[in-house]
C-alpha angles and dihedrals in degrees: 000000000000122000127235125206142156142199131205119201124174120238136225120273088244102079102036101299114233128086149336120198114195108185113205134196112201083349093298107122110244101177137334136192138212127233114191129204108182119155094204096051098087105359089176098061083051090057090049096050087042092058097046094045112098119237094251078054091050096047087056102057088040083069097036086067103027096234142098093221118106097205080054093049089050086056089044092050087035088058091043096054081037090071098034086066100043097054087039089063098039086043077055093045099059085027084053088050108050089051086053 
C-alpha cells in the first residue's frame, strides 16, 4: 500500500509569503500547491476586515503580529489562514487516498 504524505514550508515574502504544500506518494512529489499570504496584495479587503473586526479581535492579531500597525496584524491573519488552508488540503490528500 503507498504512502502519502505532505509537507508544508513557508516562503519568502518575495513571491507572495505564505505557504508552499508539496504532496508526496513513497516520498516521490506528485503536486503541490501555493498559499499565499501577501498584505499588499488587496489592501482593501484588509480595510474592510480591519473594520469589522471587535476591539478584543483587534487586540489579538496585534499580538499575533507584534506590532500596532493594522496593515501588520492583516498579514498576520492572512499567514495564519494561509496555513489553515495548506494543512487542510494535505490532511484531504492522505484522507482522499485511504477511501479510494
Amino acid at each position: 500500500m503507498p504512502k502519502y504524505t505532505y509537507r508544508v514550508s513557508s516562503r519568502t515574502a518575495e513571491p507572495g509569503g505564505g505557504y508552499h504544500l508539496r504532496l508526496y506518494m513513497d516520498g516521490v512529489e506528485m503536486g503541490s500547491g501555493v498559499y499565499p499570504a501577501d498584505p499588499d496584495a488587496a489592501p482593501e479587503e484588509g480595510i474592510d476586515w480591519w473594520n469589522r473586526l471587535a476591539e478584543h479581535e483587534r487586540a489579538h492579531w496585534f499580538a499575533q503580529a507584534n506590532s500596532t500597525r493594522p496593515v501588520d496584524a492583516w498579514g498576520a491573519f492572512l499567514r495564519e489562514q494561509a496555513h489553515a488552508d495548506a494543512l487542510a488540503e494535505g490532511w484531504a490528500w492522505i484522507t482522499r487516498r485511504g477511501k479510494q
